[in-house]
N, C-alpha and C positions, 0 to 999 in steps of 0.2 A: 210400772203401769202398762197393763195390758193394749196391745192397737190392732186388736181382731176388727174392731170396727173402724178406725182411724187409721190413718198412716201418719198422722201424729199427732203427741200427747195437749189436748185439747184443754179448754179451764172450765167449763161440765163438768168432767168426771172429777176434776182436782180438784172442787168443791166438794163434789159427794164424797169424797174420802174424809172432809171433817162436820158434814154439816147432814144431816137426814131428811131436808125436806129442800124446795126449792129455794135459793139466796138471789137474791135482790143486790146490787147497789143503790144507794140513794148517795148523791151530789149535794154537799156541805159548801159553801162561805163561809171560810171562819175569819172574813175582811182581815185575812192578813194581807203582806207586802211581799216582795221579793228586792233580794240585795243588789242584782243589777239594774231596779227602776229606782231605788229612793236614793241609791248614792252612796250605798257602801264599798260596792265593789264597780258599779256602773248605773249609767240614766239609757234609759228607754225601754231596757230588755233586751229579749233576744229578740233581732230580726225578722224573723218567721211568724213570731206570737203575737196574735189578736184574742184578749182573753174573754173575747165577746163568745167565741166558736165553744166556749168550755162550760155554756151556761144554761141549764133548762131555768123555766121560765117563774119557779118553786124559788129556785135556789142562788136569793140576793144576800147582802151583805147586813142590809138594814132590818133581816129578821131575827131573830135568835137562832141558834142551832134546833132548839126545839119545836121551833115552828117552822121550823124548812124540813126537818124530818119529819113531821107531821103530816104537811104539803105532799111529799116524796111519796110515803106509806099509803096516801089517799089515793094518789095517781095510782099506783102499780100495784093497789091490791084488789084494784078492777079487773085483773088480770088472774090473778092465783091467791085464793081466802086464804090457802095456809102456808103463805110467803112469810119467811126470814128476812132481814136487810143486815147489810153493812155499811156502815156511813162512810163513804167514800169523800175525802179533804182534798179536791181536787185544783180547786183557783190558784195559781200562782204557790208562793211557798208555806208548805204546810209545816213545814218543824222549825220557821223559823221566826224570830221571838223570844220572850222572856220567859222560859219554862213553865214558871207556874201559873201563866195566862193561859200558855198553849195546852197545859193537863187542863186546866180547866174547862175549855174548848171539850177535848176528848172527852169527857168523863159527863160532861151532860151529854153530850150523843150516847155514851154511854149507858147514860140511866134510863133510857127509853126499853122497854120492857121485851120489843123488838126485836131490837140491835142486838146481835151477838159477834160485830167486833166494828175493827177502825182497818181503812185503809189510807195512808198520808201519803201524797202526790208532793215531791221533794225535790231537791237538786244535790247532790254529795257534795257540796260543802257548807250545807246546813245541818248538823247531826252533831249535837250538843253531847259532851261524855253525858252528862246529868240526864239530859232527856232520852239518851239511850239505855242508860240503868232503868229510866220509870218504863220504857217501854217493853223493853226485857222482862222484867218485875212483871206486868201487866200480859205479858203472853203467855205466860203460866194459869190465865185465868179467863183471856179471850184471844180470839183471829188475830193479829196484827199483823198487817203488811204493809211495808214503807216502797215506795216503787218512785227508785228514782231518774233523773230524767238523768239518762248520760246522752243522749242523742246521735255522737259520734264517736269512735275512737281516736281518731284522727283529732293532734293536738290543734294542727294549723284551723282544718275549719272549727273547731270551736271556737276559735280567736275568732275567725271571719265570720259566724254567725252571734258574737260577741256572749257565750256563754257566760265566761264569766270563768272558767276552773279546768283545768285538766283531765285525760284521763286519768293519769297518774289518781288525780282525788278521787275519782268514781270508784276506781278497783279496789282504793286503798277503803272507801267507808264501805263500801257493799262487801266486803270480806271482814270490817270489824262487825257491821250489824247483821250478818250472817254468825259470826262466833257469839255475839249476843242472845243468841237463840229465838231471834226477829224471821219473818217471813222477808223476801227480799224477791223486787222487780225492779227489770230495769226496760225502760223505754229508748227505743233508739227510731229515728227519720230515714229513711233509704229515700236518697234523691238530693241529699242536701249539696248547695255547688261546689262544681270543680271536683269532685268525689269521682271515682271511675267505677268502675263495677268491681275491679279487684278490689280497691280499699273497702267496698262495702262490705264484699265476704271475707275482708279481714276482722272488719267490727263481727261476722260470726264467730270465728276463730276465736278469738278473746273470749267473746261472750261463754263461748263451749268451757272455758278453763275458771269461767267464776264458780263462785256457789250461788248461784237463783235459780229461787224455786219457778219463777216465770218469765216470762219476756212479752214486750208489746209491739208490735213493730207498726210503722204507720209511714204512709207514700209522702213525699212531701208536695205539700198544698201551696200554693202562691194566696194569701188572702190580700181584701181591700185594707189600705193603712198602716201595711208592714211595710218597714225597710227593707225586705227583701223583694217584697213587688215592686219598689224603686230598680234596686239594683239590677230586676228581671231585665225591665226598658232599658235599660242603663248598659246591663252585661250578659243579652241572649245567651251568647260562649257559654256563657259560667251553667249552664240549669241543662240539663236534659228530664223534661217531663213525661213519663212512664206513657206509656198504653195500657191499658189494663191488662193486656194479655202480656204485655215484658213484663210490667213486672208480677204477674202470675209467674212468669218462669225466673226470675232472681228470687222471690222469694222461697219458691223452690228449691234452688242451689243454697239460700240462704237456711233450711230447714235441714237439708243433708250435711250438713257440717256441727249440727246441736244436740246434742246427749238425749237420748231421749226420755230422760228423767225431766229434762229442762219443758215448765208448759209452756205451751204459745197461747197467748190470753188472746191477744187481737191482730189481724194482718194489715190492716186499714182501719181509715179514720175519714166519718164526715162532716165534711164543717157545713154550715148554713149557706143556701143558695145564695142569699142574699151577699155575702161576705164573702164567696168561694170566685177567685178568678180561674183557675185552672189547678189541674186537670181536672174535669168534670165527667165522669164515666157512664153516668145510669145509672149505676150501681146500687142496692142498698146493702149495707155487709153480710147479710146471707146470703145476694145474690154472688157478692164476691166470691164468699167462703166456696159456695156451690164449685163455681169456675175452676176454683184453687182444687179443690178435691177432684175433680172430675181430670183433670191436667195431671195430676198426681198419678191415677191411676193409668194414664195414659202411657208416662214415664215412666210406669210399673217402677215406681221411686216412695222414699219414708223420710221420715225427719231421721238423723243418725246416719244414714248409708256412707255416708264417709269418714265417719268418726273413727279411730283407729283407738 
């Protein structure tokens, strides 16, 4: 991928390589659950997560898929008449479930005339063998990309942010549904506690030796009604909360350690005023992206420069 214009490999152009016109996400409910609130593996969730922050205002539980994609296409094609979408299954756990509910699911997002694929927002150790043959099967025919949440490498904080699994499980499913011949993202938190700055550009280091086709990276957020904004009051020590301009320069360093095959989809993430304690920057993510590139060229620096 050419970065005559970028100094790093952007998710723009990694669209136009399969899709001819502009792509859309549209934001699905498909009222699933997740294994660490009902009691399979854990009650609450993770620490961090308010799944209020993950919701436009289209996309509830109580509609069908095909009336939340419906909702979604009306909103955003106020914007560009000859937009594509992709339904993006983003609430909590998208592959996990009893298979042939969850194709089900997919497959009316699916038949909307639209849609020309699925993206499922996941944890590595929901990825059923069976529902990864159907998805396999299926990407011979459209997009699919499963993007799933490793958040750290670091075994210890995911116990302390009560994940629920390993890295060991993340490497281990995102390199079976990478040989599946699935698209594969993984999302990680720069900020999460007790973490130093080297452990985090360790989670780049690994991330450099997977096979994903993309990555998301996002600041960590303290919201209202997480365990982790208890723990904040509770254990200042433990959080060091970014400035936008640090961590403009970690993500930076975090950028020169990643292949530059590897896309960077997102650098930031924002949650709802209403719901947001801190950090709160101004920011809106262009205005980020702007900062980030602009610092880039400063540090006459690219994604890869130290990749050997």
């Amino acid at each position: 991928m050419s970065l005559d214009c970028k100094r790093y490999s952007d998710y723009s152009t990694y669209l136009a390589e399969f899709f001819p016109c502009k792509m859309q996400k549209i934001s699905v409910n498909g009222g699933f659950s997740c294994p660490n609130r009902d009691g399979r593996i854990s009650f609450g969730g993770c620490t961090y997560c308010n799944n209020r922050t993950f919701h436009p205002d289209y996309c509830q539980s109580t509609k069908s898929i095909t009336e939340q994609i419906g909702e979604g296409i009306a909103f955003f094609s106020k914007k560009y008449k000859s937009m594509r979408y992709l339904a993006y299954f983003q609430s909590y756990t998208n592959t996990y479930g009893e298979t042939n509910r969850l194709i089900e699911k997919y497959e009316e997002a699916l038949s909307h005339p639209l849609v020309d694929g699925l993206i499922l927002g996941t944890r590595p150790d929901c990825m059923a063998d069976d529902l990864l043959a159907y998805l396999s099967d299926l990407s011979r025919r459209k997009y699919v990309m499963v993007e799933y949440g490793v958040e750290s490498t670091d075994d210890d904080t995911l116990r302390l942010v009560n994940r629920g699994h390993s890295y060991a499980e993340a490497e281990s499913t995102i390199r079976r549904t990478a040989s599946a011949g699935v698209h594969v993202c993984a999302h990680l938190i720069l900020g999460l506690p007790r973490e130093s700055r080297e452990t985090m550009l360790e989670h780049a280091r690994r991330m450099a030796g997977l096979p994903l086709d993309t990555i998301k990276l996002h600041q960590l957020q303290l919201i209202k009604g997480t365990v982790m904004a208890q723990q904040h009051e509770e254990h200042p020590e433990w959080f060091h909360l970014f400035t936008a301009d640090e961590y403009i320069d970690l993500v930076i360093d975090f950028l020169e350690l990643l292949p530059r095959k590897m896309v960077v989809e997102r650098f930031v993430s924002q949650s709802p005023k209403d719901l947001l304690i801190a950090p709160d920057w101004g920011l809106k993510n262009y205005e980020f992206t702007a900062k980030l590139e602009k610092r880039l060229v400063e540090r006459n620096t690219c994604q890869g420069r130290l990749v050997r």
